[in-house]
RODREN-248532 format. One line per 3 residues: number of its first residue (from 1); their letters; for each residue x, y, z of N, C-alpha, C. Coordinates in pm, 1 decimal. Layout:
REM residues N
NUM	a	X,Y,Z,X,Y,Z,X,Y,Z | ...
This chain:
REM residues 81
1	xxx	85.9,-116.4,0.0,0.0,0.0,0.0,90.9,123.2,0.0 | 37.4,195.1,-88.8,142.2,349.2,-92.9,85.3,438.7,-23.9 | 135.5,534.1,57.3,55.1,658.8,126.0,197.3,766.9,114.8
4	xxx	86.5,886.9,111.4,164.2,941.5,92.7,220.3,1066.2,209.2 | 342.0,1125.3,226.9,436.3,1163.6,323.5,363.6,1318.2,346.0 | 270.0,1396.8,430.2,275.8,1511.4,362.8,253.7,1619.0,500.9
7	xxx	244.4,1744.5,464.9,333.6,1835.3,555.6,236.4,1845.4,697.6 | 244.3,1834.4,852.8,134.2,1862.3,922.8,188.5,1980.0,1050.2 | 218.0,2119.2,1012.4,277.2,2211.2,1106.9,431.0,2166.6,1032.3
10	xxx	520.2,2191.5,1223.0,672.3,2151.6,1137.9,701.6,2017.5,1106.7 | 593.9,1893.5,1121.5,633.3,1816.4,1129.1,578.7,1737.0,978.6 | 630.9,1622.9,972.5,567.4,1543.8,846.1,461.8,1446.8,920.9
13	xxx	360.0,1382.1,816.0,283.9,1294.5,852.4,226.3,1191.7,752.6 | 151.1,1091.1,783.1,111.4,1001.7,677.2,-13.0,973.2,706.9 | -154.6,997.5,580.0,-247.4,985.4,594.9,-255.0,857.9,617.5
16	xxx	-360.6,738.2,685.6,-414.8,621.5,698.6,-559.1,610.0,671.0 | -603.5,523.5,518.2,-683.6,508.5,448.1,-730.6,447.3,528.4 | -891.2,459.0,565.4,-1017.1,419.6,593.4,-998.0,241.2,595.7
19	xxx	-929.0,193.4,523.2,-947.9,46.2,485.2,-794.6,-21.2,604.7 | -730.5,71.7,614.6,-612.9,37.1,669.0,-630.2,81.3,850.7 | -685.7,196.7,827.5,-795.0,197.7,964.6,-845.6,96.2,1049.9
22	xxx	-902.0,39.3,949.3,-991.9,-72.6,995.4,-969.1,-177.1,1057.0 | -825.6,-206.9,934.5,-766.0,-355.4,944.0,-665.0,-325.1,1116.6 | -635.0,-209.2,1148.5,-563.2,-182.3,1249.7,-643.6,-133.9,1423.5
25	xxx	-733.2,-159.9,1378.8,-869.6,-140.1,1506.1,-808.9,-18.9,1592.7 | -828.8,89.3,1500.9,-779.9,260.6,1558.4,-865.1,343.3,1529.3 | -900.0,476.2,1561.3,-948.6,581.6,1565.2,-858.9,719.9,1618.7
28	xxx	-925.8,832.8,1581.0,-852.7,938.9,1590.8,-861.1,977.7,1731.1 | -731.0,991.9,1737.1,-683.5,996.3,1892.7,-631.3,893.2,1957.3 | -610.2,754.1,1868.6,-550.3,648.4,1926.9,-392.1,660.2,1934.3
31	xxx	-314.1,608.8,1982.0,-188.4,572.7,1985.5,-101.6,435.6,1909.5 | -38.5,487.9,1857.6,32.2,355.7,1814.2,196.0,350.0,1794.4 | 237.0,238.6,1845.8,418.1,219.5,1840.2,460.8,249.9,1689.8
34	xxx	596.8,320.5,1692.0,653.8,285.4,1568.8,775.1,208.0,1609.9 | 798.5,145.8,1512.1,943.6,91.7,1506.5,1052.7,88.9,1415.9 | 1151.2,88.8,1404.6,1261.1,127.4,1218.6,1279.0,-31.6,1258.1
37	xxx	1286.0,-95.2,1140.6,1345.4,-248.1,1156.7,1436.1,-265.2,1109.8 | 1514.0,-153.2,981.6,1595.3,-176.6,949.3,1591.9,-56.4,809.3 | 1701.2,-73.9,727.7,1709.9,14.2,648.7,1525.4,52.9,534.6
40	xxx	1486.7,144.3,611.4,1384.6,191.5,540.5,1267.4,91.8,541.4 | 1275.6,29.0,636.4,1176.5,-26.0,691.9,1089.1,22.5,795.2 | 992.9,77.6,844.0,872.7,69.9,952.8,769.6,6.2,984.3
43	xxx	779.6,-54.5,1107.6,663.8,-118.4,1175.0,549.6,-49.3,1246.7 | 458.7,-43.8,1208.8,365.5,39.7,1309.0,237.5,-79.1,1346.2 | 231.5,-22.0,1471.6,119.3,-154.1,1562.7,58.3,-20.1,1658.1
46	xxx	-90.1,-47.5,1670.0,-161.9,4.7,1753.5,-129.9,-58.0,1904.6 | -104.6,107.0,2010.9,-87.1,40.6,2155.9,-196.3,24.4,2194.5 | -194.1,-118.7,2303.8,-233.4,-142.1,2393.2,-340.8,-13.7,2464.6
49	xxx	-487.0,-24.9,2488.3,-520.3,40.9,2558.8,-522.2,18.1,2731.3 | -468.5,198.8,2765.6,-459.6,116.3,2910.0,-623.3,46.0,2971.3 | -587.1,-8.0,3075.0,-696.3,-129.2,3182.2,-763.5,13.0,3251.1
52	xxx	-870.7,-17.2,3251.3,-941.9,34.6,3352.7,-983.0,-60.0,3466.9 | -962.2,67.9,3610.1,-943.1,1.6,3694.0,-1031.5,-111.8,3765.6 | -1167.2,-98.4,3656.7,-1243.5,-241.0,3747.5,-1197.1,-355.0,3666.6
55	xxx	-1159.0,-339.7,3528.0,-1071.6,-451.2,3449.0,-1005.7,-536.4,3475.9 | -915.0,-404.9,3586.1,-771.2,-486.4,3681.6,-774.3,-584.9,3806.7 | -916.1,-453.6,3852.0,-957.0,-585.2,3953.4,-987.4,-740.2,3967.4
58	xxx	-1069.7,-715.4,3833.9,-1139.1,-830.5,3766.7,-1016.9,-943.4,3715.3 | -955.8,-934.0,3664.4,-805.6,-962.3,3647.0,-734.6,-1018.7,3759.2 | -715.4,-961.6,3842.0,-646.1,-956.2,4004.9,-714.5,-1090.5,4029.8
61	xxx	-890.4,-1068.5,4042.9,-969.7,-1146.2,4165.9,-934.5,-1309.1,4106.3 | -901.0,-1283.0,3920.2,-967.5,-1410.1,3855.5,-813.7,-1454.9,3885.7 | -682.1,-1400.4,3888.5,-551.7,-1494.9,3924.8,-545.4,-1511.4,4076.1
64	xxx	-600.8,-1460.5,4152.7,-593.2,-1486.9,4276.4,-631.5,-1622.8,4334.2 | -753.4,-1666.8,4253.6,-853.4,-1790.9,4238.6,-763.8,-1913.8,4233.7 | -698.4,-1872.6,4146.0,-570.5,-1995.7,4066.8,-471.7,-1991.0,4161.5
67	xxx	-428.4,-1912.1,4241.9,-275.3,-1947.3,4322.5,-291.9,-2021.8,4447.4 | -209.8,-2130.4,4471.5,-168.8,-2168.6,4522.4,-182.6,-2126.7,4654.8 | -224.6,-2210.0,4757.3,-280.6,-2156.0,4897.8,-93.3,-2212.4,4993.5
70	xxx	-41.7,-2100.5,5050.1,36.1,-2129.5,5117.5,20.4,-2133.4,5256.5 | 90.8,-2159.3,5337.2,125.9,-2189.2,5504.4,57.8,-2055.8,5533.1 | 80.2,-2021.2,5596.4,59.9,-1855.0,5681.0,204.7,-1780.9,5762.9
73	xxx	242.6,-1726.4,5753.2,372.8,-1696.9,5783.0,347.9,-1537.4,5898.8 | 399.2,-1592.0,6045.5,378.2,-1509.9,6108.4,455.3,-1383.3,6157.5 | 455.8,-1253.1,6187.5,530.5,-1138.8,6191.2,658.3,-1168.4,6267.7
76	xxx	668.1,-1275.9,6371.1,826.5,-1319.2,6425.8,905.0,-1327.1,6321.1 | 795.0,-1468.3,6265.1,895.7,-1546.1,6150.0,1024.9,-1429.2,6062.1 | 861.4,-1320.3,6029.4,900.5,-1239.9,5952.0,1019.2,-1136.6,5971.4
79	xxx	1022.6,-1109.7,6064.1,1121.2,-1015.5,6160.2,1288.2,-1065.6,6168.9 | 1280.9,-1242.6,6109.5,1404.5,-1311.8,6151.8,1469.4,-1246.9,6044.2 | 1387.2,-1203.6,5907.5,1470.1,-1186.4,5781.8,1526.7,-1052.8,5771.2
């Protein structure tokens, strides 16, 4: 796909066609990594949106479920270290 390089303030920029939009699940105002891979090469990938915080919780509660139940370890113990 060709796009083309063109002027935005002092900086340069590259339009992203509607179809390439799409295929990259972005909108205006999104963020996305660049990367050089090598001579005149670029990678671009949409970031990660951050977690909102009931997400995290939700996240948290569901690995918490899964770990491993240990001993109980008491504040002496703790104090030896």
């Amino acid at each position: 796909m060709e796009l083309q390089i063109g002027k935005w303030g002092n900086s340069l920029a590259v339009r992203l066609p509607a179809q390439l939009v799409k295929e990259l699940g972005v909108s205006e105002g999104s963020w996305v990594n660049a990367e050089v891979l090598g001579d005149h090469m670029l990678r671009i990938e949409p970031r990660q949106k951050p977690m909102d915080r009931s997400t995290f919780v939700a996240q948290l509660r569901a690995l918490h479920q899964h770990m491993p139940a240990t001993q109980a370890i008491d504040k002496d113990e703790l104090d030896r270290y």
